[in-house]
Every structure is written in C-alpha cells, then in structure tokens.
VEXVEX-363712 format. One line per field, with one value per atom (N, C-alpha, C): residue number from 1; atom name; x, y, z. Coordinates in steps of 0.02 Angstrom, whole numbers, always signed. Layout:
# VEXVEX-363712
pos [NUM, ...]
site [CA, ...]
x [X, ...]
y [Y, ...]
z [Z, ...]
***
This chain:
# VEXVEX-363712
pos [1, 1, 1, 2, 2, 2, 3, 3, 3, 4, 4, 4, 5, 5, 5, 6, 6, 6, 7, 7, 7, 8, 8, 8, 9, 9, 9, 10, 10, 10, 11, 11, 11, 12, 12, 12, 13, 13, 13, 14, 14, 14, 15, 15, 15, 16, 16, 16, 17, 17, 17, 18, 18, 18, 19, 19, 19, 20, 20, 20, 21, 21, 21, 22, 22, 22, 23, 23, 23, 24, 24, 24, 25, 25, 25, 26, 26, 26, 27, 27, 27, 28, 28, 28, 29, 29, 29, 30, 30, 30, 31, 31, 31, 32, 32, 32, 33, 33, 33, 34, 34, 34, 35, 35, 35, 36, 36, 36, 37, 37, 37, 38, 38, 38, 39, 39, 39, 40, 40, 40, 41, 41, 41, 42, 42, 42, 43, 43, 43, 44, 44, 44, 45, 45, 45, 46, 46, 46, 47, 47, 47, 48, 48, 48, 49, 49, 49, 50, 50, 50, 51, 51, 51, 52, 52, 52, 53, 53, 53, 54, 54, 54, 55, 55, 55, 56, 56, 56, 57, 57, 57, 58, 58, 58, 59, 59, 59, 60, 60, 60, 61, 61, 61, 62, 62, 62, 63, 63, 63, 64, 64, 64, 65, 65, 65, 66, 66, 66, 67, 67, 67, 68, 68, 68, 69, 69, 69, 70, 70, 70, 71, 71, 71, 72, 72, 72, 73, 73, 73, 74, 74, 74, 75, 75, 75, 76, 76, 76, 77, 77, 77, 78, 78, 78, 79, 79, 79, 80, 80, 80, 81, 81, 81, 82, 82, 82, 83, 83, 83, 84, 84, 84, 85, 85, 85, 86, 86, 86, 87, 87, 87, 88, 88, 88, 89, 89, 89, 90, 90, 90, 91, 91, 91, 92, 92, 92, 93, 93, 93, 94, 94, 94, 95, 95, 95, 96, 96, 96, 97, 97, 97, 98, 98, 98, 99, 99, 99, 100, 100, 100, 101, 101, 101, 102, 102, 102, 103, 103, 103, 104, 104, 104, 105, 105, 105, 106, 106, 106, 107, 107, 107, 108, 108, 108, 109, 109, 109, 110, 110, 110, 111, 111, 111, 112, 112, 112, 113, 113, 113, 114, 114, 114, 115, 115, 115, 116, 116, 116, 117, 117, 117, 118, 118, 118, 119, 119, 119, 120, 120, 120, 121, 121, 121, 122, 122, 122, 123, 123, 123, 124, 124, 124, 125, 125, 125, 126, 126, 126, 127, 127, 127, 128, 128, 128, 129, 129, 129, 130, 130, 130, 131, 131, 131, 132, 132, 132, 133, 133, 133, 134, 134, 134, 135, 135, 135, 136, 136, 136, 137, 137, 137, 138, 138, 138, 139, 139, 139, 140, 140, 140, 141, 141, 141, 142, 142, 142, 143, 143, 143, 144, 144, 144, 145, 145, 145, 146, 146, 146, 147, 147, 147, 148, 148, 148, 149, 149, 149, 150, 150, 150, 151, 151, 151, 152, 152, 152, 153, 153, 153, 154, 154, 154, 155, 155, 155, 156, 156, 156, 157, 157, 157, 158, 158, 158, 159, 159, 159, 160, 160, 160, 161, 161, 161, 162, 162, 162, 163, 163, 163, 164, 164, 164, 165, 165, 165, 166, 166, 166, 167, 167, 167, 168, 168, 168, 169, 169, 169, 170, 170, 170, 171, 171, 171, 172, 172, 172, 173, 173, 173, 174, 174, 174, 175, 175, 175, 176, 176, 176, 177, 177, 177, 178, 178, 178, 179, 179, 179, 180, 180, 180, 181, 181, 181, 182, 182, 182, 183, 183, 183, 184, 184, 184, 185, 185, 185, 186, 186, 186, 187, 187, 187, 188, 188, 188, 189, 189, 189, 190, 190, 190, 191, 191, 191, 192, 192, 192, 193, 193, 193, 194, 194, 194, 195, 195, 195, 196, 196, 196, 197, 197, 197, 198, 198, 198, 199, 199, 199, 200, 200, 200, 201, 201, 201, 202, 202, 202, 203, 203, 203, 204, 204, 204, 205, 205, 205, 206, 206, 206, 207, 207, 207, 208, 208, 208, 209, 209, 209, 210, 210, 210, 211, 211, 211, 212, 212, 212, 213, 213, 213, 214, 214, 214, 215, 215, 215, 216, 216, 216, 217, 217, 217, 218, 218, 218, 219, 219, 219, 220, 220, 220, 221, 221, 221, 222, 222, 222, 223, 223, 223, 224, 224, 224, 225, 225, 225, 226, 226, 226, 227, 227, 227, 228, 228, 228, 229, 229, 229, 230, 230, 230, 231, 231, 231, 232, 232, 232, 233, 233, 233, 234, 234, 234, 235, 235, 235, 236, 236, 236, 237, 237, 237]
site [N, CA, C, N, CA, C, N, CA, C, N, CA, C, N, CA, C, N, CA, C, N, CA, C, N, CA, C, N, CA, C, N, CA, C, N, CA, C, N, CA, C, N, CA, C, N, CA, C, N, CA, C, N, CA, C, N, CA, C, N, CA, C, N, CA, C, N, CA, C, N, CA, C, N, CA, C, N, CA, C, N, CA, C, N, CA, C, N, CA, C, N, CA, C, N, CA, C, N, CA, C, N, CA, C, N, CA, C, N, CA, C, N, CA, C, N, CA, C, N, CA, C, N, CA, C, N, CA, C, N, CA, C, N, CA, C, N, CA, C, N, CA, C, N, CA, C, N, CA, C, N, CA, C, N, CA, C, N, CA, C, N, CA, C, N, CA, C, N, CA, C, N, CA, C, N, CA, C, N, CA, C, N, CA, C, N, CA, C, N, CA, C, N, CA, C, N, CA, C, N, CA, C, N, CA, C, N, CA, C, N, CA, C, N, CA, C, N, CA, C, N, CA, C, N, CA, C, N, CA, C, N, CA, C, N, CA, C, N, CA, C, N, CA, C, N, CA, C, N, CA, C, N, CA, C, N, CA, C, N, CA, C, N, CA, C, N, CA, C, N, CA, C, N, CA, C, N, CA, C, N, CA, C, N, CA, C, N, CA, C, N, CA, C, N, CA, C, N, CA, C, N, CA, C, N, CA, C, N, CA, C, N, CA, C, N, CA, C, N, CA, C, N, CA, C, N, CA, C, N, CA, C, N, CA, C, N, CA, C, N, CA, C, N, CA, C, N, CA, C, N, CA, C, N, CA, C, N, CA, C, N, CA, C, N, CA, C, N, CA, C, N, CA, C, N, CA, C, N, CA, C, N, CA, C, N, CA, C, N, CA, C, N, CA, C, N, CA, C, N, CA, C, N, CA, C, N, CA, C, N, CA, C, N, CA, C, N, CA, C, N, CA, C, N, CA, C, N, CA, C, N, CA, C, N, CA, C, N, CA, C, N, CA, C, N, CA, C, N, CA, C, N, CA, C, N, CA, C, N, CA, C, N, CA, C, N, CA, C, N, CA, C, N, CA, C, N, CA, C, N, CA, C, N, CA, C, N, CA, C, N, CA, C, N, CA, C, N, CA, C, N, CA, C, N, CA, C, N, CA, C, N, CA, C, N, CA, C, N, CA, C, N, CA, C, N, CA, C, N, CA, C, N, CA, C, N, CA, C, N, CA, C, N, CA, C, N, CA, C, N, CA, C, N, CA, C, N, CA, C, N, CA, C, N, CA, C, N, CA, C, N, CA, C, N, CA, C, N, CA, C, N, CA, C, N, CA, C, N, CA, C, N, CA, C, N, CA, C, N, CA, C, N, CA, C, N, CA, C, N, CA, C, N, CA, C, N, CA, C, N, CA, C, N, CA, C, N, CA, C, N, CA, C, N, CA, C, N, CA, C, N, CA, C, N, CA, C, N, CA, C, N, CA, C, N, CA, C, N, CA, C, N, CA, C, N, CA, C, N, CA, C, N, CA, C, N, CA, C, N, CA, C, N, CA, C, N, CA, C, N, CA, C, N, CA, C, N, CA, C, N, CA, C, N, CA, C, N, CA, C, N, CA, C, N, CA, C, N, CA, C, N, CA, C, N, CA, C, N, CA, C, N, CA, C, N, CA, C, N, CA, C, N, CA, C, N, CA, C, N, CA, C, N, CA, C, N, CA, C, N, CA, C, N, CA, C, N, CA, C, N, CA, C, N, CA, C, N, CA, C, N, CA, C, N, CA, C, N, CA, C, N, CA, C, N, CA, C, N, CA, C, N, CA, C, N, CA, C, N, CA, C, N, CA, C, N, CA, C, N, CA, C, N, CA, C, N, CA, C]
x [-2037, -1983, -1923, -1929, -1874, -1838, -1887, -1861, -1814, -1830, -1775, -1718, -1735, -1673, -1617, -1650, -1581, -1590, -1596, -1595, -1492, -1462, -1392, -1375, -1351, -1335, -1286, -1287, -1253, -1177, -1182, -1102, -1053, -1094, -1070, -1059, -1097, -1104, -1045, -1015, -952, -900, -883, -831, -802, -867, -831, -840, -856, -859, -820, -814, -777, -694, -661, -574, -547, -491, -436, -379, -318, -258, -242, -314, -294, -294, -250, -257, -306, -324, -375, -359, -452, -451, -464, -475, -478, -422, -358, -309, -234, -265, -195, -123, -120, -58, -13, -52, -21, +13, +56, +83, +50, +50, +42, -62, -84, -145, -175, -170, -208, -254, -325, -351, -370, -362, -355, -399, -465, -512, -583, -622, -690, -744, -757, -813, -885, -903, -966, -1026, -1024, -1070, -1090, -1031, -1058, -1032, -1017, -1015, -971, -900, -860, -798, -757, -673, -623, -625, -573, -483, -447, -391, -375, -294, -297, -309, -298, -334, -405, -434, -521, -544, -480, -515, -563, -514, -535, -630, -661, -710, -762, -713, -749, -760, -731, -704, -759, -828, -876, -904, -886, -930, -878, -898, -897, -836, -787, -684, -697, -666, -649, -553, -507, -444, -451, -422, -429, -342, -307, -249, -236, -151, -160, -108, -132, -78, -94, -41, -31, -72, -87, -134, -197, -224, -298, -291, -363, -377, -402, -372, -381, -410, -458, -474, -446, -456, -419, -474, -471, -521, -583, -519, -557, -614, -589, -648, -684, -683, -732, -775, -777, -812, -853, -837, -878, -951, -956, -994, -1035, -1000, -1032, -992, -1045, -1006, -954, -909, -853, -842, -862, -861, -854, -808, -796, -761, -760, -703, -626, -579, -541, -489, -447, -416, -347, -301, -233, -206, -136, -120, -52, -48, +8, +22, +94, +107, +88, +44, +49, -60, -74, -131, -193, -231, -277, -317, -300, -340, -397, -436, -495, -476, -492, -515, -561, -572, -644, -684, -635, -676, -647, -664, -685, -597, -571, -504, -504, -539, -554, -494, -481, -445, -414, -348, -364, -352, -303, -302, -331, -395, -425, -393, -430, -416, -404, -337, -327, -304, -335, -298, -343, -323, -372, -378, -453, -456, -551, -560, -639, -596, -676, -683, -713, -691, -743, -814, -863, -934, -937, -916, -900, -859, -787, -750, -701, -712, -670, -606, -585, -524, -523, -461, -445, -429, -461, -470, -450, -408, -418, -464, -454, -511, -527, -571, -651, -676, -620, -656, -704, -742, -816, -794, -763, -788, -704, -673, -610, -600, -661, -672, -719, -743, -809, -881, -847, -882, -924, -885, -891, -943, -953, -988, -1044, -1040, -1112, -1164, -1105, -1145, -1191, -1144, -1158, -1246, -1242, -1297, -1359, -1344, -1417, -1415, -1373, -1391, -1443, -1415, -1467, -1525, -1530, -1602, -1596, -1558, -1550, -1561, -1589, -1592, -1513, -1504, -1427, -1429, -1483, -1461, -1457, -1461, -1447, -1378, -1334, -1270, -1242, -1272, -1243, -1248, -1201, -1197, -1214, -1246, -1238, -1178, -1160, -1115, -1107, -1127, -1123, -1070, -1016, -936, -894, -843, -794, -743, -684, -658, -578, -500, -462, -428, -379, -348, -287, -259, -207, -136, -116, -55, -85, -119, -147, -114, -85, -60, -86, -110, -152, -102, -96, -34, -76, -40, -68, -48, -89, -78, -36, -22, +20, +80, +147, +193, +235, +304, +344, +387, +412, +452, +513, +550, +621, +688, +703, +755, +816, +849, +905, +962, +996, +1073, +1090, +1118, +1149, +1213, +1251, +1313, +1354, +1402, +1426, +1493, +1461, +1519, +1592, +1644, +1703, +1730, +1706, +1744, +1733, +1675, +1652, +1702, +1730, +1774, +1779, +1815, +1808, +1804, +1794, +1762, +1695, +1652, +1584, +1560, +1608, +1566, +1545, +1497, +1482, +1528, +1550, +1622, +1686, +1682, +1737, +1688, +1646, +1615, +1592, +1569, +1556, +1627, +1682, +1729, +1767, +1792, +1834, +1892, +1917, +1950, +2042, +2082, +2150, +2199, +2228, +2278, +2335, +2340, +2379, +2457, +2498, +2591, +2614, +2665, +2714, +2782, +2794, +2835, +2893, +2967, +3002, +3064, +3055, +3088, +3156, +3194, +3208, +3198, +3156, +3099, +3069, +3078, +3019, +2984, +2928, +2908, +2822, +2772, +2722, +2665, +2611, +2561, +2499, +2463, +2393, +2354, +2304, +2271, +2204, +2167, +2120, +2142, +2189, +2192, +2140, +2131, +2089, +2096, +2160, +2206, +2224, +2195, +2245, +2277, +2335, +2401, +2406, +2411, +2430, +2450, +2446, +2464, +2525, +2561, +2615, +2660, +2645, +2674, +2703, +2636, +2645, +2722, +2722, +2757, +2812, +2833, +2893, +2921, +2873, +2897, +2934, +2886, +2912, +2972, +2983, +3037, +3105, +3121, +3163, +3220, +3276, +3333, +3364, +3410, +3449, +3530, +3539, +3593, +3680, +3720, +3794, +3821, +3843, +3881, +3959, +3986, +4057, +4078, +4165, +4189, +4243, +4281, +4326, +4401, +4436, +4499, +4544, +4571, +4628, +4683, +4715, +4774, +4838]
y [-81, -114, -128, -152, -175, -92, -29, +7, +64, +44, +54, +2, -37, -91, -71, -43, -42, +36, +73, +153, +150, +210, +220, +278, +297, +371, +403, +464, +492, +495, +505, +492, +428, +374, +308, +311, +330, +311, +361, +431, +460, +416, +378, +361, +305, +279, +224, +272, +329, +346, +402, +438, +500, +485, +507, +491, +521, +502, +510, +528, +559, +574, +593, +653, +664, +768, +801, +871, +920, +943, +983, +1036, +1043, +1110, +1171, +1176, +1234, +1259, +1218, +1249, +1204, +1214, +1147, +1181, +1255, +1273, +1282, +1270, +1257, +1186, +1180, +1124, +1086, +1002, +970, +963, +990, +991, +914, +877, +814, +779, +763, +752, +692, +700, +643, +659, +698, +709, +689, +671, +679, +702, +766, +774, +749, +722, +675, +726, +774, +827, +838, +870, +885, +842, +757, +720, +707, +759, +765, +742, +742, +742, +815, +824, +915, +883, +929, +938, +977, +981, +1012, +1079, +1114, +1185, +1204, +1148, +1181, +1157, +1130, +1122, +1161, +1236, +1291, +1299, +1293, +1306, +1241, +1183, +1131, +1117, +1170, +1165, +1133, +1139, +1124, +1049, +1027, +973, +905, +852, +794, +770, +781, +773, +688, +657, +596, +582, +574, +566, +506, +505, +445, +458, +373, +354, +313, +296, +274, +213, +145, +78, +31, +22, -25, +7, +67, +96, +91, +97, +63, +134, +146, +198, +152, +182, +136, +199, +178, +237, +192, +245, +223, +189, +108, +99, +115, +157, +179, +239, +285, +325, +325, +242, +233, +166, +148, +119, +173, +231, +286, +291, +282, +280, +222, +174, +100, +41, -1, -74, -97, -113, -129, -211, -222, -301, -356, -411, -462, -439, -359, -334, -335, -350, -360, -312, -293, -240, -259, -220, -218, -167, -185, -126, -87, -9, +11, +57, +80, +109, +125, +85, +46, +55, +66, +71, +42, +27, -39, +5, +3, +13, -33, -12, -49, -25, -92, -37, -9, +28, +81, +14, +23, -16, -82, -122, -219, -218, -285, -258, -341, -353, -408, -445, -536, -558, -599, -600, -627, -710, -726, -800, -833, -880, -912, -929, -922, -950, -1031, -1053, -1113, -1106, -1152, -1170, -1116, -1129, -1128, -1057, -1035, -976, -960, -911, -889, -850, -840, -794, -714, -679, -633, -632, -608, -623, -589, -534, -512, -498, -509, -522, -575, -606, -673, -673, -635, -606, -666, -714, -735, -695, -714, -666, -725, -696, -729, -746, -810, -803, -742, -717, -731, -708, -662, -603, -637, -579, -625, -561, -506, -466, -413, -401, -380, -291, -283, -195, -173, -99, -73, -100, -66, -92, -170, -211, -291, -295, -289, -267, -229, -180, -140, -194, -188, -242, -292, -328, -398, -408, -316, -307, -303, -277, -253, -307, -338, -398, -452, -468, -531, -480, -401, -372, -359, -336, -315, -258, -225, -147, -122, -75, -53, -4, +22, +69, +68, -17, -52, -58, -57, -36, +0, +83, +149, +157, +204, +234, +320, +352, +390, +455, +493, +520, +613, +633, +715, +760, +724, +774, +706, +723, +693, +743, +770, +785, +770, +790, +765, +776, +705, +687, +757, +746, +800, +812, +745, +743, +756, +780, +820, +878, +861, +929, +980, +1044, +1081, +1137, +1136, +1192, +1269, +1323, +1378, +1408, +1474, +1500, +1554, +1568, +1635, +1597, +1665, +1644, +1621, +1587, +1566, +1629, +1644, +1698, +1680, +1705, +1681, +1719, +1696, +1679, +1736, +1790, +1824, +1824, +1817, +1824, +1905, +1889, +1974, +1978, +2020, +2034, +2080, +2071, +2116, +2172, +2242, +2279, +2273, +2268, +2234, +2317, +2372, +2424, +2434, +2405, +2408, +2367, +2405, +2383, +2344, +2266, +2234, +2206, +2272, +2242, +2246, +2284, +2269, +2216, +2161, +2114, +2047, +2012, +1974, +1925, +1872, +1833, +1862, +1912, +1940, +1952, +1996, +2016, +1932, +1869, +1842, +1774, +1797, +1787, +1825, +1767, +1797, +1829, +1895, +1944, +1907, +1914, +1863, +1937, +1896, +1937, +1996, +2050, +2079, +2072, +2029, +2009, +2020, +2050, +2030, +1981, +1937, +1911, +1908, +1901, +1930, +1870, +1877, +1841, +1857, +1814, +1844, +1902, +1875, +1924, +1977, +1982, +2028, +2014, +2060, +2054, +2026, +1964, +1955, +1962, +1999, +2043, +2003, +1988, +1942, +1983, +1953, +1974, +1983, +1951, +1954, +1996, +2024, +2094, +2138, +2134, +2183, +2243, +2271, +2337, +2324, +2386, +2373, +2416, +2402, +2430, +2473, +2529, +2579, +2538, +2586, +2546, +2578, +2632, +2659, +2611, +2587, +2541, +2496, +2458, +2392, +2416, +2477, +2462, +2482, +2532, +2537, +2460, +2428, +2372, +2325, +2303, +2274, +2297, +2365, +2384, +2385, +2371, +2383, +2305, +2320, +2262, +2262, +2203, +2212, +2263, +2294, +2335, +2294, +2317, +2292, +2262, +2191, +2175, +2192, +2214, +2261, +2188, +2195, +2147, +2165, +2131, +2151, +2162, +2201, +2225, +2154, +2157, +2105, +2125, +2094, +2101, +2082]
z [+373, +411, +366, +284, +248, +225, +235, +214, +277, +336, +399, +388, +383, +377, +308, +265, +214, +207, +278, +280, +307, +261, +286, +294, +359, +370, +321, +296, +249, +274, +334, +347, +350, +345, +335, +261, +219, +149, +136, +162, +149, +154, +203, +227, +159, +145, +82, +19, +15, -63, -67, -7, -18, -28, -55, -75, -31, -21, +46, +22, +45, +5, -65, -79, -138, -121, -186, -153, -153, -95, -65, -124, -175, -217, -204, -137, -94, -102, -67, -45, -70, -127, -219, -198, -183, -173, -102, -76, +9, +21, +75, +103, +144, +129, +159, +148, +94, +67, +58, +74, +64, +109, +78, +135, +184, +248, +261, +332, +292, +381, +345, +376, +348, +412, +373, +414, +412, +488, +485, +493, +472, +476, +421, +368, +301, +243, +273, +240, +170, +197, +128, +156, +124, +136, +138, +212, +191, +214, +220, +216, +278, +319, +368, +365, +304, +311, +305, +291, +283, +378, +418, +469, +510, +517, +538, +516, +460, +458, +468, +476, +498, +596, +636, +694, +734, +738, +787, +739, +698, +655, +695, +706, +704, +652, +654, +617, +641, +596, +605, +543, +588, +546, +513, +463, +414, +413, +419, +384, +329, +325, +245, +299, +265, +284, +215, +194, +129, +85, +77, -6, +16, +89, +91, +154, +166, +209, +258, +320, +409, +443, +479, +548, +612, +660, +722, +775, +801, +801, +876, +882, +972, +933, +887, +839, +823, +791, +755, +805, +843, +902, +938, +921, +961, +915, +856, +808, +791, +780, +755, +792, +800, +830, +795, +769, +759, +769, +808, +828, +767, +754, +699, +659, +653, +607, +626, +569, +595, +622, +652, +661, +654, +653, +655, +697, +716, +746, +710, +705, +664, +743, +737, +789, +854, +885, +953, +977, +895, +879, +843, +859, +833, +771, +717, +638, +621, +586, +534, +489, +414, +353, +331, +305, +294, +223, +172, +118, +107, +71, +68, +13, +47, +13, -40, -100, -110, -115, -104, -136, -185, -226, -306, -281, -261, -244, -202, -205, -184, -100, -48, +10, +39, +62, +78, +128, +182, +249, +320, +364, +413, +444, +457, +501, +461, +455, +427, +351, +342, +255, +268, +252, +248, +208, +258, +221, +162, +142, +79, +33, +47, -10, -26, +32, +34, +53, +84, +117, +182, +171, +241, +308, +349, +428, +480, +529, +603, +645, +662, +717, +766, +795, +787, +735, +688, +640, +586, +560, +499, +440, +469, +406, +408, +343, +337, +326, +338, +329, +346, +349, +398, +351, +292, +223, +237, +226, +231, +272, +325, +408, +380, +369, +326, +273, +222, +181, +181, +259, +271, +315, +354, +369, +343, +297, +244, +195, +185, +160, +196, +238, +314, +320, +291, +299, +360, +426, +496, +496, +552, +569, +571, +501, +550, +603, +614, +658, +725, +752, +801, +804, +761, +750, +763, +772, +784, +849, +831, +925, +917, +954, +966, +976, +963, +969, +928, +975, +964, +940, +986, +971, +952, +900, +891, +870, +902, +884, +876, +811, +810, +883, +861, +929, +940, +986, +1003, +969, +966, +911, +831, +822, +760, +740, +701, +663, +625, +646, +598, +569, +539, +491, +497, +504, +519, +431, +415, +363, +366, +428, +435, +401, +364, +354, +400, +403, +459, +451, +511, +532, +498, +489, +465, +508, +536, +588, +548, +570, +534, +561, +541, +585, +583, +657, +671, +651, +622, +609, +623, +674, +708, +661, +676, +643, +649, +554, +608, +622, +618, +664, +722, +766, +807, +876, +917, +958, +976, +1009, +1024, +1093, +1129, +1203, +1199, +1143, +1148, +1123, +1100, +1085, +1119, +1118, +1162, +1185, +1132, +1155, +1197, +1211, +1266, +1308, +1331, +1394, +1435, +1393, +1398, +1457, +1410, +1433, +1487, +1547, +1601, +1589, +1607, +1591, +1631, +1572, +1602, +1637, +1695, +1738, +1679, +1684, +1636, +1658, +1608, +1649, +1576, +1577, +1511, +1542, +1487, +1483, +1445, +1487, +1444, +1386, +1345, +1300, +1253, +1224, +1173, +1102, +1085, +1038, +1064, +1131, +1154, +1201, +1229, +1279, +1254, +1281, +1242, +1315, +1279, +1311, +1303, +1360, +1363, +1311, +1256, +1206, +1249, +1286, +1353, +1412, +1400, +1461, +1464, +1537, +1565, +1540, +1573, +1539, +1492, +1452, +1354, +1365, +1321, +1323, +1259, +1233, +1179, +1157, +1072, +1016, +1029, +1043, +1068, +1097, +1170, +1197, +1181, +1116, +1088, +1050, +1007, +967, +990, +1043, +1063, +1103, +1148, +1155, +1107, +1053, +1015, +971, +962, +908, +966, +1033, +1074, +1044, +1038, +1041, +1110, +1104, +1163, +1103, +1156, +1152, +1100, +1089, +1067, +1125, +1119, +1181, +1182, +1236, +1228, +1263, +1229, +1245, +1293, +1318, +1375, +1314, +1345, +1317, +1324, +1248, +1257, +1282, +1305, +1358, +1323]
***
C-alpha cells in the first residue's frame, strides 16, 4: 500500500525535470527551435519541429510567465486534479506553475502558505505549483493515483504554430521591358482611354498623352515645329 502511494507516473516526473526553452539538439540550426512541448508519451521535452514525429503521442504546450514554466489549466485538468492550486490568468487564460517557486522573505499578513514552499497564496489556494500539490501528496502518504485522470489523446491546441521545413518561396518582382511599347503595359490598359482633341495655343497645339488614337511621331513634329506666319502691316498713308 505505502509503495502505490509514493508510485509516480513517468510523465508527471517529466514535467518537473525535463527543461523548457532551451535549443532543440535535433534541430540547433533552424528557427524558432526551443522547446516548449512535452510529450506525455515518451516523457521528454521536443521542439516544434520534432512534432511531426511526435504526432499521435499525448503533446502537452508548456509556456513561459515571469522565468517560470505555466501549462494551460484546462490541459492540465484533463490529466490531474488541479484543485487548491493556484492559477493565474495570462491572456484571457487560466495558467498553473509546473514547479514550487520558493519564497526568500518570510510571509506577513493574511491569506494561506503554501504546503511546500511557503509561497503566500489566495484564498482557497493550499499549494503554489503542480509540484507543491504532488509533493504535498506523497508526503500525507495518499494514493496519487486518485489524482489522475484518465486521458488517451491530448493534442496541441489550434492556434499552435508548427513551422514547416520546406523553404519559403520568395516573392520576385516582374520588370517590365522599357522597349516594350507602352500600350502593353498594365497601367494603361488598366486605365480609361481619354477623348483624342488638340488644343490650340500659343506654343502650339497640345495632344492627350492617354489617346486612344496615337498620333505619328511625324505629326507630332510637324505640329510642333509650325509658327504663326510674319504679320504684314497695312501701308502708311
């Protein structure tokens, strides 16, 4: 009986010993390599690229809040009672801590202790990490495995980011030939074609640059090289 009572599943005993946020030696030269999954199957810490061969095992995400590793606590309620621990919430989400976060200055003033490290807690809480809660069990000599829950599949949530190994495509710009005429290019076809009028001026006569009809370079230039004529004056009398 004392030796069921201080029996601990190997995947509990990962969660406080295995390291979190440090870089995956699988995969040291890839992006974004740190791990922050543990699988409750083979009881280690992988990274988002060893997911792929972890795909059918039991994934549990591990985060990071103040230097301390938090699971999410709807996750980890799927697994173990949770109850007296305390939780927090980070982005609109209720955390535990995984390990006992001791503290240096003595506790004053009102609320509970943690049963194992002395960490002031809110009411109702007894214990300040999953750890604390474990401990506190096999200490009083309790069955933990009245504790566990059952649970076959766990897998990561959907806003999970898994990074693929293929390279990223790289995006090229097209560059249009500048001999290449300029009604084939897209910014004119794209554009409504303007009424063709000349207008007549001093200087000359000036020709819509958006004409439908283009006008010879001929045209252009006899237009433009035309003056007005000598003005004759009337005979003095």
């Amino acid at each position: 009986m004392i030796m069921q009572a201080m029996w601990k599943p190997a995947w509990l005993e990962a969660l406080n010993t295995q390291k979190f946020f440090v870089a995956c030696s699988l995969h040291e030269h890839a992006k974004k390599n740190e791990k922050n999954i543990c699988c409750l199957d083979c009881c280690t810490s992988i990274c988002p690229h060893c997911v792929g061969a972890h795909r059918v095992h039991r994934l549990l995400q591990v985060r990071r809040y103040v230097y301390h590793d938090v699971v999410r606590l709807e996750d980890l309620e799927k697994l173990v009672d949770c109850s007296s621990v305390q939780s927090y919430t980070i982005n609109s989400s209720k955390v535990v801590f995984l390990k006992k976060r001791p503290q240096n200055r003595q506790f004053k003033g009102s609320g509970n202790i943690c049963t194992s490290c002395d960490r002031s807690l809110q009411e109702p809480y007894f214990h300040c990490s999953l750890d604390c809660k474990v401990e506190y069990i096999l200490r009083q000599k309790k069955n933990l495995s009245a504790y566990l829950r059952p649970c076959k599949t766990l897998q990561l949530g959907p806003d999970f980011f898994i990074p693929h190994d293929a390279d990223d495509d790289t995006t090229h710009s097209t560059l249009v030939d500048v001999d290449e005429p300029m009604g084939s290019s897209d910014s004119e076809n794209l554009s409504a074609p303007c009424t063709n009028f000349v207008r007549k001026k001093r200087s000359g006569p000036y020709i819509c640059a958006r004409s439908a009809n283009r006008v010879s370079d001929e045209d252009m230039a006899t237009n433009m090289s035309r003056r007005k004529g000598v003005p004759h004056r009337s005979p003095l009398c």
